[in-house]
C-alpha positions as CSV (number, residue, x, y, z in Angstrom):
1,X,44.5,29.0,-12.8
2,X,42.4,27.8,-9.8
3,X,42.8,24.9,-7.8
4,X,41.4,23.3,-5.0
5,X,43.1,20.3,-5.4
6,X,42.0,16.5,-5.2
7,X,38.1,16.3,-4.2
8,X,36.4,14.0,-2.8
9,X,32.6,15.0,-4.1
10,X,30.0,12.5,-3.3
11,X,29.6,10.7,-0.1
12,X,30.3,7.3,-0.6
13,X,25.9,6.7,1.0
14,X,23.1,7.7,-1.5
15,X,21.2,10.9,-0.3
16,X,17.7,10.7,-0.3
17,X,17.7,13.7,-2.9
18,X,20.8,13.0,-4.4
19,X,19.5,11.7,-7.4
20,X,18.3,12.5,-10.8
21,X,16.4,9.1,-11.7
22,X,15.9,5.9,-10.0
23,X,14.5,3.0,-12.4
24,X,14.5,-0.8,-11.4
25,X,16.0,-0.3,-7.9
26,X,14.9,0.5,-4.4
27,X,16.6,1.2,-1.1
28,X,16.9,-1.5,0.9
29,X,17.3,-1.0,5.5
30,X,21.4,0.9,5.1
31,X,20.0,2.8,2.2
32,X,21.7,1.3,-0.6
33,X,20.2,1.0,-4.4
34,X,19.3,-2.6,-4.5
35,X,17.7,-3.8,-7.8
36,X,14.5,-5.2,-8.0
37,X,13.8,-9.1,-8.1
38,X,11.3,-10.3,-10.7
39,X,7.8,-10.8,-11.9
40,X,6.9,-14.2,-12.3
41,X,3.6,-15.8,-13.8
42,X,1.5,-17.3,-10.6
43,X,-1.0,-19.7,-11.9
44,X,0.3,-22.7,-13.7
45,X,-2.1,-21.9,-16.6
46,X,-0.2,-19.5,-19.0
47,X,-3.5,-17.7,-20.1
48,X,-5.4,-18.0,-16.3
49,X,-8.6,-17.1,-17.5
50,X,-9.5,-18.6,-20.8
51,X,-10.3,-21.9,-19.9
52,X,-13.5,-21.2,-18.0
53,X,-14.7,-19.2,-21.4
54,X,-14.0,-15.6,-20.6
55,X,-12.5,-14.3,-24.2
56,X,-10.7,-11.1,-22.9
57,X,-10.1,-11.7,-19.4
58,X,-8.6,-8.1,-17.9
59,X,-7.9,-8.7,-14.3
60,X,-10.3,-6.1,-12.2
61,X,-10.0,-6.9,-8.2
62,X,-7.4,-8.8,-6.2
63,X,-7.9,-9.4,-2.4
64,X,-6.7,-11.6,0.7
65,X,-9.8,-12.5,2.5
66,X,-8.7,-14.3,5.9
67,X,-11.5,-15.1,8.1
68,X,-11.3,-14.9,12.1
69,X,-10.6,-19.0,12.1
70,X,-7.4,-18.1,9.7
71,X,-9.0,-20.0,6.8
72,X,-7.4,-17.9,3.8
73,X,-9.5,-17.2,0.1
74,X,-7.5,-15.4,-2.3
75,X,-10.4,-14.2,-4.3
76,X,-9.7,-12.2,-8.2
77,X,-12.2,-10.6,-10.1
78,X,-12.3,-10.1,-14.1
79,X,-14.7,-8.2,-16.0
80,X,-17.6,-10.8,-16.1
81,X,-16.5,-13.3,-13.2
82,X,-15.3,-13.9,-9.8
83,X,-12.3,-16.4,-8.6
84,X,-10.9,-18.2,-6.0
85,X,-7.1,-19.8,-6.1
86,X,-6.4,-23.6,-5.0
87,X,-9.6,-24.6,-4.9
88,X,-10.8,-27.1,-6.3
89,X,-7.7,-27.4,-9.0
90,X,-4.6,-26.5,-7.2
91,X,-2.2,-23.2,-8.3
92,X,-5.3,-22.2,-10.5
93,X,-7.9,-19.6,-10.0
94,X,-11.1,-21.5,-10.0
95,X,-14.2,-19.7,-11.1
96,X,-16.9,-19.4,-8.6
97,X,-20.8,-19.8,-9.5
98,X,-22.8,-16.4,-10.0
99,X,-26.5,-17.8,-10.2
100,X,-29.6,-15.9,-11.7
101,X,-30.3,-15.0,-8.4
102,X,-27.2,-12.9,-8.2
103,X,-27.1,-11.7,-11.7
104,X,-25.5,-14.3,-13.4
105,X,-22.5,-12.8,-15.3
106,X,-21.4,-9.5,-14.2
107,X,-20.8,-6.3,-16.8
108,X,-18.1,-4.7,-15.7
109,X,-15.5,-3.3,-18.2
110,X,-11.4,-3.2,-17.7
111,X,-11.7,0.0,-15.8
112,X,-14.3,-1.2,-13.3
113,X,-12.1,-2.3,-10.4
114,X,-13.6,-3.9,-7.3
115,X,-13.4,-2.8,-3.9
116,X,-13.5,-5.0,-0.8
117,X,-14.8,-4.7,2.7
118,X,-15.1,-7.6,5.2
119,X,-17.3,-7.6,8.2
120,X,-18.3,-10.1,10.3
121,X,-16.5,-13.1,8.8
122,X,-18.2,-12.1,5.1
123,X,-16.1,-11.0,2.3
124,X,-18.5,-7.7,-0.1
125,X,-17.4,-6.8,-3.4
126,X,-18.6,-4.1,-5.5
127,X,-17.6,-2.5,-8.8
128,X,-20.1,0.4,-9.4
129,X,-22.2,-1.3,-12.2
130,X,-23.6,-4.9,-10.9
131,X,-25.4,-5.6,-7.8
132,X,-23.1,-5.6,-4.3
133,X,-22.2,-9.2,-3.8
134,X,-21.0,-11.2,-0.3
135,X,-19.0,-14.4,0.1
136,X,-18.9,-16.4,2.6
137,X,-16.2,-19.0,1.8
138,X,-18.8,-21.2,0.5
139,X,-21.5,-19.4,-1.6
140,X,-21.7,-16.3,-3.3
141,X,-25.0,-14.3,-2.5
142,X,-26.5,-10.3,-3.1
143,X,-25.5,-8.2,-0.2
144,X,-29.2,-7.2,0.5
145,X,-32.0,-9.0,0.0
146,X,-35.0,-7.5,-2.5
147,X,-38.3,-6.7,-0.7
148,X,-41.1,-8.8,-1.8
149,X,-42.6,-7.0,-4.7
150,X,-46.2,-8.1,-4.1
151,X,-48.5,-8.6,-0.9
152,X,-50.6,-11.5,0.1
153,X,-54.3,-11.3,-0.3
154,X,-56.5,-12.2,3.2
155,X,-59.7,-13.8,3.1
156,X,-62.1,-16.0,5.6
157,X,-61.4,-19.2,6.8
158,X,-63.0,-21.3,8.8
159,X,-64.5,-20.6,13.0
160,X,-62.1,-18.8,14.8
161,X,-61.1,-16.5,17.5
162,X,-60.5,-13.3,15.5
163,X,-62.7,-10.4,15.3
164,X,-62.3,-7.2,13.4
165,X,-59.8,-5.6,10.8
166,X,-56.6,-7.5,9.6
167,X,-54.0,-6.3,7.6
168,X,-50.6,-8.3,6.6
169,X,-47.0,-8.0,5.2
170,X,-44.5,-10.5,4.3
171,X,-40.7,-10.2,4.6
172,X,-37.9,-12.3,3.0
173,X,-35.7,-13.7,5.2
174,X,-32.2,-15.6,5.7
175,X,-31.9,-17.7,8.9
176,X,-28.2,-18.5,8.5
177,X,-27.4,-14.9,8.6
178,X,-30.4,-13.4,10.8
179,X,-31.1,-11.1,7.7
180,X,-34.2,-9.9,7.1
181,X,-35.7,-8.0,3.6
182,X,-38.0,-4.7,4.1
183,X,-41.4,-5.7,4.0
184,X,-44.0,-6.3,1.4
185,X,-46.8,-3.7,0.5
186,X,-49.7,-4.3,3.4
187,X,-52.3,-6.1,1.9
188,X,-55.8,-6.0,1.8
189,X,-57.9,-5.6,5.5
190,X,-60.1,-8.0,5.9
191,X,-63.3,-7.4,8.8
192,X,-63.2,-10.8,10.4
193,X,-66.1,-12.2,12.5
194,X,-65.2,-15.1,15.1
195,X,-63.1,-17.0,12.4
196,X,-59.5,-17.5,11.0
197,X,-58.0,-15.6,8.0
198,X,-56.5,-17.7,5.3
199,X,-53.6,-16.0,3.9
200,X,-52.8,-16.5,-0.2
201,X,-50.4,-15.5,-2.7
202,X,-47.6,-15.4,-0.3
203,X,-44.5,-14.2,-2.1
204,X,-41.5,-16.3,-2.9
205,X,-38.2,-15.1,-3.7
206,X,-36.1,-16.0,-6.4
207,X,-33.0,-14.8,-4.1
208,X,-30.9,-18.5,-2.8
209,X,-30.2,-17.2,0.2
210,X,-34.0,-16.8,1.2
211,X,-35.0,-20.0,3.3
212,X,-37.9,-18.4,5.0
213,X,-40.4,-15.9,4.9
214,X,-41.7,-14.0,8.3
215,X,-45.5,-12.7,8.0
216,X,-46.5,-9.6,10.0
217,X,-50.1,-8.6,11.1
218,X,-52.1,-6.0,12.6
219,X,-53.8,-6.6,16.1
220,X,-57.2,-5.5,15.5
221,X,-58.1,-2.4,13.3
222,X,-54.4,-1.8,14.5
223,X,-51.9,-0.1,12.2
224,X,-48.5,-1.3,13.7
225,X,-47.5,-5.2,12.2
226,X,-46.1,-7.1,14.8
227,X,-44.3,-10.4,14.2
228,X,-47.3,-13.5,13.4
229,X,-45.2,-16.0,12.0
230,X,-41.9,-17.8,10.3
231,X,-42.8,-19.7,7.2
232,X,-39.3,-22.3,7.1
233,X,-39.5,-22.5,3.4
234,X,-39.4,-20.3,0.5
235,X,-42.2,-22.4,-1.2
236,X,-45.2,-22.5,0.6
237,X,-47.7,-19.5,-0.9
238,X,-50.6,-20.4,1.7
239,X,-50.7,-19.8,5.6
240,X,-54.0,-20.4,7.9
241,X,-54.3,-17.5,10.6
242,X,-56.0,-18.0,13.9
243,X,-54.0,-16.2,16.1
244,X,-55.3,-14.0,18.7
245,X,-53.8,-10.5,19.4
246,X,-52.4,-11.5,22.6
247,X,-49.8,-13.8,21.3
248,X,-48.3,-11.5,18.6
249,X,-44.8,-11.3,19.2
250,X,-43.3,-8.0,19.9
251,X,-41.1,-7.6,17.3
252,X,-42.4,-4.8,15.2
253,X,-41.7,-4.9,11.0
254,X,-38.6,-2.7,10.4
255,X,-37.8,-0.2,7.5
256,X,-34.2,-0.4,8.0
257,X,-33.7,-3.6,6.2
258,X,-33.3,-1.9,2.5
259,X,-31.2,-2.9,-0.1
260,X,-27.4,-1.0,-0.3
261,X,-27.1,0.5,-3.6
262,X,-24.7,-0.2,-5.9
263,X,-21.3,1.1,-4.8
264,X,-18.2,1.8,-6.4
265,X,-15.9,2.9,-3.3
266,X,-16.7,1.3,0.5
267,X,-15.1,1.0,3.9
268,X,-16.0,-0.5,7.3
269,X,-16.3,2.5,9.9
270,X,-17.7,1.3,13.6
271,X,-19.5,-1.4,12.6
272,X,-21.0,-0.4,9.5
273,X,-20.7,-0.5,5.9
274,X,-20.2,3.2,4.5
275,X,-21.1,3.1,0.4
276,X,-20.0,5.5,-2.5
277,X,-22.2,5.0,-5.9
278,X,-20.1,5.6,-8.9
279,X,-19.6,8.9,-9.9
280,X,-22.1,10.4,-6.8
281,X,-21.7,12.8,-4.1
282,X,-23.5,10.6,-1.6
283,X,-22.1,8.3,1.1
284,X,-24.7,5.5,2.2
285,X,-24.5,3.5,5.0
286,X,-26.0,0.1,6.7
287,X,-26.7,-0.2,10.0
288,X,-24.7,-1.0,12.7
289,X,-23.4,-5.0,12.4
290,X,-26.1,-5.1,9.6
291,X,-23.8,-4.3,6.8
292,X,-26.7,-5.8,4.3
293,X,-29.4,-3.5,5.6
294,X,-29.2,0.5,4.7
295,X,-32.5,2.5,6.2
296,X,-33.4,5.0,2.9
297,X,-32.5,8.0,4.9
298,X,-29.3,6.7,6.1
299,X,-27.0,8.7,4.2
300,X,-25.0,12.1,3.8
301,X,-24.4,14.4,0.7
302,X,-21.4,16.2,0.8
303,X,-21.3,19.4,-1.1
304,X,-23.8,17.9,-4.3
305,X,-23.7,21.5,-5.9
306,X,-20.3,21.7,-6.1
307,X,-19.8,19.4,-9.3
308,X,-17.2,16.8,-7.6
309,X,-17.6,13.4,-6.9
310,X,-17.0,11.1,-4.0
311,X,-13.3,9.4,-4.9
312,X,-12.4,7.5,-1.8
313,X,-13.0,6.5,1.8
314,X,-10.5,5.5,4.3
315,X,-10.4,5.5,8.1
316,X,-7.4,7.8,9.8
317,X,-7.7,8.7,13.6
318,X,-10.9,7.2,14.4
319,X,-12.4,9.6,11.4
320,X,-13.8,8.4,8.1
321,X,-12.4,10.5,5.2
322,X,-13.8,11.0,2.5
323,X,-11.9,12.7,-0.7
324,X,-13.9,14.1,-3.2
325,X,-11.8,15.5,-6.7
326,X,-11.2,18.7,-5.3
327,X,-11.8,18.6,-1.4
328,X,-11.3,16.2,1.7
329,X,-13.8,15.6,4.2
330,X,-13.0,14.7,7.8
331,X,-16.6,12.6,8.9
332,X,-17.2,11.2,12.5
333,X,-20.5,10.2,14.7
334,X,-21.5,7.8,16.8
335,X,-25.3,6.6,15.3
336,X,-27.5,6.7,12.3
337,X,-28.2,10.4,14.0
338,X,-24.8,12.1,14.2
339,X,-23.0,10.8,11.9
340,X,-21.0,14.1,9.9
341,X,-18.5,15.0,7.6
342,X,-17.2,18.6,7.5
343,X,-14.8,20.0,4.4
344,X,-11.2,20.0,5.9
345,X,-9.3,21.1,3.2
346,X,-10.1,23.0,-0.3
347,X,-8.6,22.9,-3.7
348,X,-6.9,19.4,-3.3
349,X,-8.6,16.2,-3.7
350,X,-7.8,11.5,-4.7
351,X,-8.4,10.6,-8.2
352,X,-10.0,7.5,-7.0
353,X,-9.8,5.3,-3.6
354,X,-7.0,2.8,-4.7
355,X,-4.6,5.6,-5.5
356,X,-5.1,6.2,-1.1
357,X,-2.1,4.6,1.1
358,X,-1.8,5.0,4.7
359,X,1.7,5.6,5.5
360,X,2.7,2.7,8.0
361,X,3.8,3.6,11.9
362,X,2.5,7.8,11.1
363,X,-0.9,7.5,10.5
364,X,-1.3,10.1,7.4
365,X,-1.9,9.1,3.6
366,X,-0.6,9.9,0.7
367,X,-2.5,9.7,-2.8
368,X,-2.6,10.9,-6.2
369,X,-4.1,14.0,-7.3
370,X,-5.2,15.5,-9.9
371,X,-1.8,17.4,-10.1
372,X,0.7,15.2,-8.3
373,X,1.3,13.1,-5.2
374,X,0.0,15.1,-1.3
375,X,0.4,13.9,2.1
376,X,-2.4,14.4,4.7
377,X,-2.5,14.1,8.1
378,X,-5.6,15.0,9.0
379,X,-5.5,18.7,9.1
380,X,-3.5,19.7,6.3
381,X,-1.9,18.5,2.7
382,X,1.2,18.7,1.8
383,X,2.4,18.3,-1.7
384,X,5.2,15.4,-1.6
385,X,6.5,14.9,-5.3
386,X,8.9,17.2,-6.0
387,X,11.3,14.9,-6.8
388,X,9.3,13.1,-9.2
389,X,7.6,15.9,-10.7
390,X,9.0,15.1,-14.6
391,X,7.6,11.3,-13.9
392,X,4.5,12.9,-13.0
393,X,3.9,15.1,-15.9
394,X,4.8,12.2,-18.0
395,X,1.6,10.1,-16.9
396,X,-1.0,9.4,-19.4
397,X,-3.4,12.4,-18.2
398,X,-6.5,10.4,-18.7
399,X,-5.9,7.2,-17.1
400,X,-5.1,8.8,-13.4
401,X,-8.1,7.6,-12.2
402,X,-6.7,4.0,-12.9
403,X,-3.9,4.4,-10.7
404,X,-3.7,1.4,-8.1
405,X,-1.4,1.5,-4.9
406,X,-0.5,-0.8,-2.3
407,X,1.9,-0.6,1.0
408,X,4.7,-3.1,0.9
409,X,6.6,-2.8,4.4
410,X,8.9,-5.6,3.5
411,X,10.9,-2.9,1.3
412,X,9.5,0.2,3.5
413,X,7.9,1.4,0.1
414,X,4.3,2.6,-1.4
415,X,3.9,1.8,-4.8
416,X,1.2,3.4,-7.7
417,X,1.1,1.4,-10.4
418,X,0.2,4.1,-13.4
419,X,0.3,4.3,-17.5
420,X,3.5,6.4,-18.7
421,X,3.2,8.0,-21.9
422,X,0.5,7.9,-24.1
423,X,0.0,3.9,-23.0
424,X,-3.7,2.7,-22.1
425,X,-2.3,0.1,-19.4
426,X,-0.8,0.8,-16.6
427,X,3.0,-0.3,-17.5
428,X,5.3,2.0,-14.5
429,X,5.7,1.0,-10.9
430,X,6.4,4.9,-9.2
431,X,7.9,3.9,-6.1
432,X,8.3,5.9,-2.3
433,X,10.5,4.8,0.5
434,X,8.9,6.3,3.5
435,X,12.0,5.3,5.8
436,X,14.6,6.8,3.5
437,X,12.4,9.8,2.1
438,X,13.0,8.3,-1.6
439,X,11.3,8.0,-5.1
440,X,12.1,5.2,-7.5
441,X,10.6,3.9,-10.3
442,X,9.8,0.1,-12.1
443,X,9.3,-0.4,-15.6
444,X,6.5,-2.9,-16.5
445,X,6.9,-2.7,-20.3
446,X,7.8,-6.0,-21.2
447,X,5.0,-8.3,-22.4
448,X,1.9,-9.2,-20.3
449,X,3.3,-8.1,-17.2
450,X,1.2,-4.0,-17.4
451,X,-1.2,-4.2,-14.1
452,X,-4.1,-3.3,-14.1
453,X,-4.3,-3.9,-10.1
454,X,-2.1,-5.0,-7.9
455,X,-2.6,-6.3,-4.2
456,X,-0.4,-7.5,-1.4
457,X,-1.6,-11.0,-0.4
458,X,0.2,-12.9,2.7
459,X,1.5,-16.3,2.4
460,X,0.4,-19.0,5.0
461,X,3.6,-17.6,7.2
462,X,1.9,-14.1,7.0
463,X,5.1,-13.2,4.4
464,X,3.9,-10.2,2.5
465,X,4.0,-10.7,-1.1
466,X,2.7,-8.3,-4.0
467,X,0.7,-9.3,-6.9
468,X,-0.5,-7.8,-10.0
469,X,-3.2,-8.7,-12.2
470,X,-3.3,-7.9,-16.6
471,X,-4.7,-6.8,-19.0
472,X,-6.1,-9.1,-21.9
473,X,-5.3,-12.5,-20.9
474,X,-5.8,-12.0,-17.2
475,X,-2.7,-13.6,-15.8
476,X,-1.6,-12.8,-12.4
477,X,2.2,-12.0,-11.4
478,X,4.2,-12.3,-8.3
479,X,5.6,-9.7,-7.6
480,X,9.8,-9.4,-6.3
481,X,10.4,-12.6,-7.3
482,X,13.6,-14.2,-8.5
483,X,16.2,-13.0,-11.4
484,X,13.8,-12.4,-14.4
485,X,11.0,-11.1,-15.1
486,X,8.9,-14.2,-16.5
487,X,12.4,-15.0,-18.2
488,X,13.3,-11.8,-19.5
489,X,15.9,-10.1,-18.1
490,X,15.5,-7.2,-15.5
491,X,16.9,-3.8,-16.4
492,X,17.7,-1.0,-13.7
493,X,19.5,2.2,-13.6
494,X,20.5,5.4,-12.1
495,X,21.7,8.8,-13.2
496,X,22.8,11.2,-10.3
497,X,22.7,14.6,-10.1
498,X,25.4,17.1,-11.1
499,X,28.9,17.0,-9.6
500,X,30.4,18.6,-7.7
501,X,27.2,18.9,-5.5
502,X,28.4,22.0,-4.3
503,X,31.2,24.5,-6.0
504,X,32.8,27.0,-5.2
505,X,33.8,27.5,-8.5
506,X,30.8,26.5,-10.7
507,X,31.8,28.6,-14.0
508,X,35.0,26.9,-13.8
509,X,36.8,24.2,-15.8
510,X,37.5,20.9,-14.2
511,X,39.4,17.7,-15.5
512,X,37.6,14.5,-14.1
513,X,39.5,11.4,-13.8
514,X,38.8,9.2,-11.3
515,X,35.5,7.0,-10.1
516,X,35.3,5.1,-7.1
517,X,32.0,2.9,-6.8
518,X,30.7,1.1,-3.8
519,X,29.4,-1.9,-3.5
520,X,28.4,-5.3,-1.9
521,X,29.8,-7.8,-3.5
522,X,27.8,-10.3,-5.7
523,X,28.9,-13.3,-6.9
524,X,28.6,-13.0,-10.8
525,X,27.0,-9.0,-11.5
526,X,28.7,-6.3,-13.3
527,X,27.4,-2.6,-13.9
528,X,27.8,-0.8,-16.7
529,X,29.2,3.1,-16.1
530,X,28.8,6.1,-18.5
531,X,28.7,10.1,-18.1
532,X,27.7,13.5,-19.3
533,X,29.7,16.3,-18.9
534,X,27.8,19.6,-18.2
535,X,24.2,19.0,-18.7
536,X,22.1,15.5,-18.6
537,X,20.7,15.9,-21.8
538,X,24.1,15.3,-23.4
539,X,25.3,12.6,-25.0
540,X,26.2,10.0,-22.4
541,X,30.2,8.5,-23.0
542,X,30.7,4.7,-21.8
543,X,33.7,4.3,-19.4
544,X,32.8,0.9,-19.2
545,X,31.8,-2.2,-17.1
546,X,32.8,-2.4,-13.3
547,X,33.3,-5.9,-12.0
548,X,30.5,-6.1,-9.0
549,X,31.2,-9.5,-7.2
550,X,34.8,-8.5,-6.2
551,X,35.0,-8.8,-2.0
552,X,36.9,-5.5,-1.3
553,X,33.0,-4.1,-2.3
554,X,34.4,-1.3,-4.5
555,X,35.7,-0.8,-7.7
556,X,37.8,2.3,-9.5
557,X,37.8,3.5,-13.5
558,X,40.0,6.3,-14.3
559,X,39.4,8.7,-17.5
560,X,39.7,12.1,-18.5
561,X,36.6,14.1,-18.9
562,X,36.3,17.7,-18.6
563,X,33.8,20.2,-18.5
564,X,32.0,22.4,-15.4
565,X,30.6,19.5,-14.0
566,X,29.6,15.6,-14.6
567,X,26.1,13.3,-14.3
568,X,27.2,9.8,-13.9
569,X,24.8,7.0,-15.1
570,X,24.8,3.3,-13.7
571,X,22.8,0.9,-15.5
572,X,21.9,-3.3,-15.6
573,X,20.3,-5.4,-17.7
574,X,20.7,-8.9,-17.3
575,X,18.9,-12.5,-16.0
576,X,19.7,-13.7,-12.6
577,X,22.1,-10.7,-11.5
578,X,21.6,-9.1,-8.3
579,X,23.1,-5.5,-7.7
580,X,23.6,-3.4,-4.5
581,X,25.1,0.2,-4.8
582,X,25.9,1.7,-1.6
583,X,27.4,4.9,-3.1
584,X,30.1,6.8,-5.4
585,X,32.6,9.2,-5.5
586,X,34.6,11.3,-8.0
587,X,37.5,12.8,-7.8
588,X,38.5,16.2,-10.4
589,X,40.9,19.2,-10.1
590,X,39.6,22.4,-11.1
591,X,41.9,23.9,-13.5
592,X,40.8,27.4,-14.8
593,X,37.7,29.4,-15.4
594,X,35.9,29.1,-19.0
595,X,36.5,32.8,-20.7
């Protein structure tokens, strides 16, 4: 017979590896297991979309857009349509117009999440498959504006002061803004002789955001247009020229007014907007301040042979990075001339751009790849999911790229939302504490609350809240809110790892008998204990319920298990009960060896 006596096992504070499964809780500041509050419906409208028409209304982009003033949109997206909350119908999401001019009605399908950028007080969205839009708080416009497609025709007025060869070009152009389009085609040259040139067929854009046009002409037999006129409409098709050379302005027509393509991934990097297509290798970008106008050679291909595509951008250490599926690119430059990107590391790449977190106060990331969760500071990866390795494996395999991640610094945690199982939403919160080194996980199984997105949006007292957005009837959830989740209750457990933790006699026989849990105490909660002996897979045995609200803040069950060693389980299910576990402890004898 061996004995060592009574033990103490299992410090009476949680470990940040000390665990075999964390679901429904996270750590709070003294790193004790506090469960989760709710989810609870946002709008007052139970099915938020419907009522402006849009049949299956899958929520595809949530963003904060807070301009320099403080005035605060809190803008959604769905497949075909864009939102704003409050305004004009109060706790709704009120659609905003999408004229001809933008498109009308967008076609984006459940998987097509937007991305945001915000420069210079304007809000751009894009989704990979409809044209770039920007919102100004007021109207919703393209992010570029189209070149006019055709070119004015010159012919002879009446007497005038010009003499020789004249060519035009016309430009579309937005006053509010200062943004200009490319230019037209040059039209015809016309050989005047001491007269004026009338100008006709003067192009007019079907854009809304066009108020003028700006005409450009040649001095004579010149071929460099220099600025002639504004035209302050976007109506008038006729313009009388008598202007001599001398008083052309110097402004001289620019090429580096183009349209941005259509982008799936961007992110604002010194004063411009850098832009991923979907599913490309090439990163565009505008010019500086401009973030409407991209010059056709302003852009970099990383590695196009190498059969990966762009996944994400994001800014760390006055870099832009750039992760393709299988490599990650540290870029930097000063101009439209230097800018670079070299390949830092090899082999380990984002499945997409949301998936991307910056780790608050230590300036590295962490993101999902195609084989698990990394770290990167910069320099190196590091693989960071060992703990979580089973949940991992578990995913759905070909929803990854669907993963959506937020940083919520109330709780100290990142979050990736993700579909578990064979499940086409995304229906499990996986959780990391980056104070307390710690990985937790959420269940969002119960009806309507699977995100598709999720977002942290700041109240009016700059509060951090989270939000997620659905699947099929496009309601919107608040996140950590209250004792339910939309009424139903909230479930949370936790299995530790083996005890003892560390033996000196692990092929040994030991008689269990007494658990000590630790607690603060909550008026009215109760947690339900049971245990394995030997190997988690066993059966687990009920020991019972442990009165959590008493004020001594622990509570003791004695039984009689036996075996090598013991997993304890510690589970909740219930409406309006809040539960903080600050730790455990077991005491055994060990009282012979197993022959």
């Amino acid at each position: 017979m061996v004995s060592d006596g009574l033990s103490q096992k299992q410090n009476p504070y949680i470990g940040s590896m000390g665990l075999l499964s964390v679901e429904g809780f996270h750590l709070d500041e003294s790193g004790s297991l506090t469960k989760w509050n709710g989810f609870q419906q946002y709008q007052t409208t139970a099915s938020l979309f419907n009522h402006a028409g849009e049949t299956t209304p899958d929520v595809t982009g949530l963003f904060l857009f807070t301009k320099a003033d403080g005035t605060r949109f809190e803008m959604a997206t769905t497949k075909t349509k864009v939102w704003r909350f409050g305004t004009p119908v109060a706790n709704e999401y009120n659609e905003l117009a999408l004229n001809a001019d933008v498109g009308g009605q967008r076609t984006g399908v459940v998987d097509d999440i937007y991305s945001f950028a915000v420069l210079r007080d304007i809000l751009y969205m894009f989704n990979g498959v409809d044209s770039n839009l920007k919102y100004d708080g007021t109207n919703i416009r393209n992010m570029g504006i189209a070149q006019p497609a055709t070119a004015p025709t010159a012919a002879s007025g009446g007497a005038g002061v010009l003499t020789g060869g004249y060519s035009y070009k016309v430009t579309f152009y937005n006053s509010a803004k200062g943004h200009e389009s490319n230019p037209s085609a040059a039209s015809n040259t016309f050989t005047a002789s001491s007269n004026s040139i009338d100008l006709t067929g003067i192009p007019v854009s079907t854009d809304l955001q066009v108020d003028k046009r700006r005409l450009y002409r040649t001095t004579t037999g010149g071929g460099v247009w220099l600025f002639l006129a504004d035209i302050n409409d976007n109506t008038t098709t006729i313009y009388a020229d008598n202007a001599s050379d001398a008083t052309l302005g110097i402004k001289v027509e620019l090429l580096a007014n183009g349209e941005p393509p259509v982008a799936k991934i961007a992110e604002v990097y010194k004063g411009r907007v850098f832009m991923v297509p979907a599913n490309s290798s090439r990163i565009h970008f505008s010019d500086q301040e401009k973030p409407n106008a991209v010059h056709p050679n302003d852009f970099r291909d990383l590695d196009p042979d190498d059969g990966d595509n762009i996944r994400g951008l994001k800014r760390l250490f006055g870099q832009l990075v750039a992760f393709k599926d299988d490599s990650i690119w540290n870029g930097s430059g000063t101009d439209r001339f230097n800018f670079s990107f070299n390949r830092q590391v090899t082999g380990v790449g984002a499945v997409n751009n949301d998936s991307i977190l910056t780790v608050p106060g230590r300036n590295v990331f962490m993101f999902m790849s195609e084989d698990g969760f990394y770290s990167y500071d910069g320099v190196s990866e590091r693989y960071e999911s060992y703990a979580i390795e089973k949940v991992v494996k578990g995913l759905n395999q070909s929803r990854v790229r669907q993963i959506q991640g937020f940083v919520y610094k109330k709780l100290n945690i990142m979050v990736w939302i993700a579909s578990n199982g064979s499940s086409t939403t995304n229906n499990l919160m996986i959780v990391y504490d980056y104070v307390q080194n710690m990985w937790t996980t959420r269940d969002l199984t119960k009806p309507k609350m699977a995100a598709n997105v999720a977002s942290i949006i700041e109240d009016s007292n700059n509060n951090e809240i989270f939000y997620t957005g659905g699947y099929g009837t496009g309601e919107v959830f608040k996140g950590d809110t209250g004792g339910s989740d939309g009424g139903a209750a909230i479930s949370c457990s936790v299995t530790d790892r083996a005890l003892p933790r560390t033996d000196k006699h692990p092929y040994s026989q030991k008689s269990f008998d007494r658990l000590i849990l630790f607690f603060k105490p909550v008026a009215g909660s109760s947690v339900t204990v049971s245990y394995a002996i030997n190997s988690p897979n066993s059966s687990f045995l009920s020991l019972g319920t442990l009165n959590t609200s008493d004020s001594s803040g622990q509570a003791t069950i004695r039984f009689n298990g036996r075996g090598r060693r013991i997993f304890f389980k510690f589970t909740n299910s219930a409406v309006g009960q809040d539960v903080v576990i600050r730790g455990w402890s077991c005491e055994y004898k060990t009282i012979g060896r197993i022959s």
